[in-house]
Each structure stands twice: as C-alpha cells, then as structure tokens.
C-alpha positions as CSV (number, residue, x, y, z in Angstrom):
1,X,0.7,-22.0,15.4
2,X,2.8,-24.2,17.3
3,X,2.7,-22.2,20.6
4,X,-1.1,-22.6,20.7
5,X,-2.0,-18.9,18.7
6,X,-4.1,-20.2,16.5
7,X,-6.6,-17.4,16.4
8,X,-3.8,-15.0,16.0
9,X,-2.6,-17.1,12.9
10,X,-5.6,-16.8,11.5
11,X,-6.0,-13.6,12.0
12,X,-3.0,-12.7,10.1
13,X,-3.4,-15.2,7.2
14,X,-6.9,-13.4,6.7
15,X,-5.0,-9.7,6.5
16,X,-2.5,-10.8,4.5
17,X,-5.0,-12.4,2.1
18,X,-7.1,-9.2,2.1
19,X,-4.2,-7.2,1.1
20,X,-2.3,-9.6,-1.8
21,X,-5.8,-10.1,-3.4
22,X,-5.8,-6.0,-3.3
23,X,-2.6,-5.8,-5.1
24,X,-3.6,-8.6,-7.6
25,X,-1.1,-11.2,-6.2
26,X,-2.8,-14.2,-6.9
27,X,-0.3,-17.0,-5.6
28,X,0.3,-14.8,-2.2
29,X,-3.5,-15.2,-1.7
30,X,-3.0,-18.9,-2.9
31,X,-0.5,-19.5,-0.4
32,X,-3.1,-17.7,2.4
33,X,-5.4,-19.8,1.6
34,X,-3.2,-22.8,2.2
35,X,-2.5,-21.6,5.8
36,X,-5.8,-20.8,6.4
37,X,-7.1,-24.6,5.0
38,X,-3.8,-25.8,7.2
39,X,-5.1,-24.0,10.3
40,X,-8.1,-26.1,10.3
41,X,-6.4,-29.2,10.0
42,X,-4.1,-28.5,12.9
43,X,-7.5,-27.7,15.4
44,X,-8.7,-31.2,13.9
45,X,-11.5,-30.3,11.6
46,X,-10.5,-32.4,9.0
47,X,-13.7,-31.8,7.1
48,X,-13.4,-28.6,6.9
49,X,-9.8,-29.0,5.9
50,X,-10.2,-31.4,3.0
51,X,-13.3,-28.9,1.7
52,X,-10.9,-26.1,1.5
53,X,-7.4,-27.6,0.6
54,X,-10.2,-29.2,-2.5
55,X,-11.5,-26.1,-3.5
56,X,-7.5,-24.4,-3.4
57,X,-6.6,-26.7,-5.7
58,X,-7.5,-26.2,-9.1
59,X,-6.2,-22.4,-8.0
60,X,-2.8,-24.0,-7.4
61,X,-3.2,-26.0,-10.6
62,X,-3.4,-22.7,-12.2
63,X,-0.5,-20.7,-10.8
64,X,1.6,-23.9,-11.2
C-alpha cells in the first residue's frame, strides 16, 4: 500500500477473503474486510470507508 499498489492490495485482500470464508475462518475474513475498508480510506473515499468499517463492526463485536 505504501508504494502506491493499491490495486494489487486489493487484489490480494479480496483472494484471501475468498479463501478464509471457504475454510470457515471467520475473523481472517474479518480482518480482510478491515483492509479492504482501510484501502478505501487511504485513496480518500472516506464515504465509502466509514460505510464499510460501519457495517464490519458488529462482525468484530462478535468475534471479540
């Protein structure tokens, strides 16, 4: 992220999400989705951001 490979980041948040939700590892796709929500804030879509760090959280809440 910090060399400017967003995309790629993404990219690889997604995959790994795809394959702990396969395996049933909830807080792995918990902690994808945080990146993911993080990504957005970095490219300054703070909307966007807020929207999904909002809806993460009563997932987080969960998992402790």
């Amino acid at each position: 992220m910090q060399l400017g490979r967003i995309d790629e980041a993404r990219t690889a948040y997604g995959t790994a999400r795809l394959e702990f939700a396969e395996r049933g590892l909830e807080l792995a796709v918990a902690e994808a989705d945080y990146g993911l929500a993080y990504l957005l804030f970095v490219e300054n879509r703070f909307s966007e951001a807020l929207e999904a760090f909002e809806t993460l959280r009563p997932q987080l809440e969960r998992l402790g």
